[in-house]
Every structure is written in structure tokens, then in C-alpha cells.
N, C-alpha and C positions, 0 to 999 in steps of 0.2 A: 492343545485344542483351542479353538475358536473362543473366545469368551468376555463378556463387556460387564463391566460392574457398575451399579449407578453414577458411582465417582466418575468412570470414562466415559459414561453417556454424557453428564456435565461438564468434561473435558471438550469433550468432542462441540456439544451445543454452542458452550464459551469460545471453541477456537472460531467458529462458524461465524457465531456473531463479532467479534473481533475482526474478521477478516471484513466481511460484509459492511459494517460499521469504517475501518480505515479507507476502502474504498470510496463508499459514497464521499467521507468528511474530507478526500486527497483529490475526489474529480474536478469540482472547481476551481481546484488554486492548480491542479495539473494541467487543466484546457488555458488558462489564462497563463502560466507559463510558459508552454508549449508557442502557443500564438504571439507572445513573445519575443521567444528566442528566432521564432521561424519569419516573423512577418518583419517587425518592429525593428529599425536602429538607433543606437542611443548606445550613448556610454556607460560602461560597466557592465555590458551584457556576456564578455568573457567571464567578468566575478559570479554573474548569475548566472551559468552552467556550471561551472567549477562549483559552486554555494550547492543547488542542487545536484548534483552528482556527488558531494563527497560521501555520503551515507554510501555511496558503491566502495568506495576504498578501504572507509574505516571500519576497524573490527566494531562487530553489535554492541561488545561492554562497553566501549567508548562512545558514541551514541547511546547509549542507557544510561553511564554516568554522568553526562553531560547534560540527558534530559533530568536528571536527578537533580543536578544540581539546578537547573532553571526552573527547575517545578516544587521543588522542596521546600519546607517553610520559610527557608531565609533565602528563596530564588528571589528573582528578578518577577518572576512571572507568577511564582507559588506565596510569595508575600501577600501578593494584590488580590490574588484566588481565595488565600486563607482568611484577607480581612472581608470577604464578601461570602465567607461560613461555605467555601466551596474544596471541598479534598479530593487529588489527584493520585497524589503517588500510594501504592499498593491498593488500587481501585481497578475494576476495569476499564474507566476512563484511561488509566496511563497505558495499558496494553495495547488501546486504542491508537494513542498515539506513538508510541513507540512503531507499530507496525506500519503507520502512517510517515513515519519518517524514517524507516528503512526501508517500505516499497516505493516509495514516491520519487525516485530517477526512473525507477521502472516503467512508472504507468508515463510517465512526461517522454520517456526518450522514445515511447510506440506512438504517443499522441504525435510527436514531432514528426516523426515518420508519415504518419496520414497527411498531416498537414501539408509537408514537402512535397508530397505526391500531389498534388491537386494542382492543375492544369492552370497557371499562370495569366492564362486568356481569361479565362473565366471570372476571375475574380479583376484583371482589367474593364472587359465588359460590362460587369455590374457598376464600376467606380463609373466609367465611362458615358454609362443610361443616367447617372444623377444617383444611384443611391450612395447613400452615409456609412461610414465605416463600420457602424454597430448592424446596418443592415445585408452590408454585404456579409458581415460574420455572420448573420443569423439563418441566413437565408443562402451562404453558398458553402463558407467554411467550415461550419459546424457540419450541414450535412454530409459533405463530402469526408470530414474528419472520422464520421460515426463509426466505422471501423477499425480504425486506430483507438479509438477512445475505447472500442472496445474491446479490442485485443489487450491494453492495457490492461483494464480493467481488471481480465481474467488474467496477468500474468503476477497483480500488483494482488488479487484476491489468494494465489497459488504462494507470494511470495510471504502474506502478512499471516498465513496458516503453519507455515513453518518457524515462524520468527521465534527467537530463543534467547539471545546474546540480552538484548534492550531491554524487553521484557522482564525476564527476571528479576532484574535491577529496580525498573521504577515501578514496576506489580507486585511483585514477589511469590511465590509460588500457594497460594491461598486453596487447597482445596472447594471447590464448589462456588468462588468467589475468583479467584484469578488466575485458576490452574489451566491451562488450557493443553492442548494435545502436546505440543513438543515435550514442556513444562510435565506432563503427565508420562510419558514415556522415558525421560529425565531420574524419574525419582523410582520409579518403578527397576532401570537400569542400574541405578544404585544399592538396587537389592539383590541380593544372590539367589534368593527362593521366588523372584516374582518374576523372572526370564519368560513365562508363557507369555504375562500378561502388555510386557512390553512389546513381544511381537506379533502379539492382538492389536494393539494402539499403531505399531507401524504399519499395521497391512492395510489398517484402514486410513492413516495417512498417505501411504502409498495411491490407494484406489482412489480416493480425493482429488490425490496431488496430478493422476493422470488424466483423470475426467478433466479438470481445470487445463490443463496442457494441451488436452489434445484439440479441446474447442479453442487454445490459444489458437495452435499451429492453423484450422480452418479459418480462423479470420486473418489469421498473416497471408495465408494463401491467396486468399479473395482478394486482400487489398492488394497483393504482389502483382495478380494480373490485372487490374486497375490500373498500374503502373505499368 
């Protein structure tokens, strides 16, 4: 039978805001990638595809170890955090980031795609009339992008509600503090008497994960015929 316990409703809540939270913290440094890879030449822009695309290749543990190790008290990055009385690892801050650095080729390689699609004159044109590089982004490539950005969006918000591997690692499984749905259906699976309530938690990861998809697929569509 159907059933949620307050633990899964703050499962549920945490994954929500986790996703929501990696999204917005991943769109800036996604659109300024993106614009980038697509517009921009310069050297080492092979290393910067490969740099962001590797979180595609490598398994989650390895990306969550690795943020372990740069965020942890004797990181590189968790030193300098820890002497400014700032703690990351097993917070939902690292959940944050964790799903931020395993959706973030996702939301860049849709942003790129918008990017690519926009009509080459156009953005001659504007260079053309006299405006500035910052103005022709503001004013021709962002708009034209905004479907990509948002497709992304929903695939990078679809992808950082699942995330599990990273996660666990630099959050740790914290009830009411940084359990979040996957992490919550995890422990529940580890139980032999609580098989309802894992397939409570999937169904509503399921129904989630379609809703987010299927508004993916209408903004892929939109922009397909755009192109």
C-alpha cells in the first residue's frame, strides 16, 4: 500500500531542494561554458570539453571521492573553507554540489545545442550595427538560447534528484539532514521488512522523474523545430 512517513516527506523535500539548489548554483557557469565552447577559439578548448564532460564517464564514487578529498579538512579547497569556520562535507551543501558536478555536462551539452542553433546572421548583424560582444550576448544569444537553457535545466534538475554514487560519499546518509530520495529508498532496500516502503519512494521518484522528462522532451521539440 501507498504510504509516506515524515522521514520520506523530508526525503522527498531534501531531494527537491537539492535539485533546485544545483541547478540554479550550475546555470551560470553552464551558459558561460556553453558560449564558450560554441562561440569562442582559443587554446585548450579540447581540455575544456573533455574537463566538463568527464563527470559523464566516471562512475559517481569517483567523483564523490575526489570531491571528498577537495572539500575535506586537509583539501585544497576544505582547508581554506574550514579556516573561514565554513563545513561542507556531510552538509547539504556537499549534496549540492555533488549533483552539481554530476549534472553539469548535462545542462552545458543542451545549452550548446541552443546555442548552435541560432541563425549565424543574426548575431553577424548585431556585431555588424556596432553593438559589443556583451551586447550582442544579452540581447540576441541568451534569448535565443532560453530554450536550451531550459531544457537543460529540466534534464540537469531530473538528473541531480537521482544522484546517489557522489552523494553518499561527501553527504553521507543523514536522516532529516541529508537523506535525500535515492539515499532514502537505499536504506529502506537494505531492509527486508520495509520492501512496501521502498516502492512508495520509487513511485514517487518515478512520477517526478516523468513529469521532469516529459517537459524536457517539449522544450527539445520546440527548439528542434526552431532549427
Amino acid at each position: 500500500m501507498f504510504s509516506l512517513t515524515p522521514a520520506d516527506i523530508d526525503a522527498i523535500r531534501l531531494s527537491t531542494q537539492v535539485a533546485v539548489a544545483a541547478t540554479l548554483l550550475s546555470l551560470p557557469f553552464g551558459f558561460i561554458a556553453a558560449y564558450l565552447i560554441t562561440f569562442a577559439t582559443f587554446r585548450g578548448k579540447l581540455l575544456l570539453e573533455v574537463l566538463i564532460n568527464l563527470p559523464l564517464t566516471l562512475p559517481p564514487v569517483v567523483v564523490g571521492y575526489l570531491l571528498l578529498l577537495l572539500l575535506g579538512k586537509n583539501g585544497w579547497v576544505g582547508s581554506l573553507l574550514n579556516d573561514m569556520g565554513i563545513r561542507v562535507i556531510f552538509t547539504l551543501k556537499a549534496a549540492v554540489i555533488a549533483s552539481a558536478v554530476v549534472g553539469f555536462p548535462l545542462l552545458v551539452r543542451s545549452m550548446r545545442i541552443g546555442m548552435e542553433s541560432i541563425d549565424p546572421h543574426l548575431i553577424h548583424a548585431s556585431r555588424t550595427l556596432g553593438a559589443r560582444w556583451y551586447d550582442t550576448l544579452l540581447t540576441v544569444i541568451l534569448p535565443l538560447s532560453l530554450p536550451g537553457l531550459l531544457a537543460g535545466s529540466s534534464l540537469m534538475f531530473a538528473r541531480s534528484l537521482g544522484e546517489f554514487g557522489a552523494t553518499i560519499i561527501v553527504a553521507g546518509n543523514i536522516p532529516g539532514r541529508t537523506q535525500t530520495l535515492p539515499l532514502a529508498i537505499y536504506e529502506y532496500a537494505s531492509s527486508p521488512t520495509s520492501e512496501s516502503m521502498a516502492l512508495s519512494l520509487c513511485l514517487v521518484s518515478v512520477i517526478i522523474s516523468i513529469s521532469v522528462l516529459f517537459l524536457h522532451e517539449l522544450l527539445h521539440k520546440k527548439m528542434t523545430r526552431k532549427t
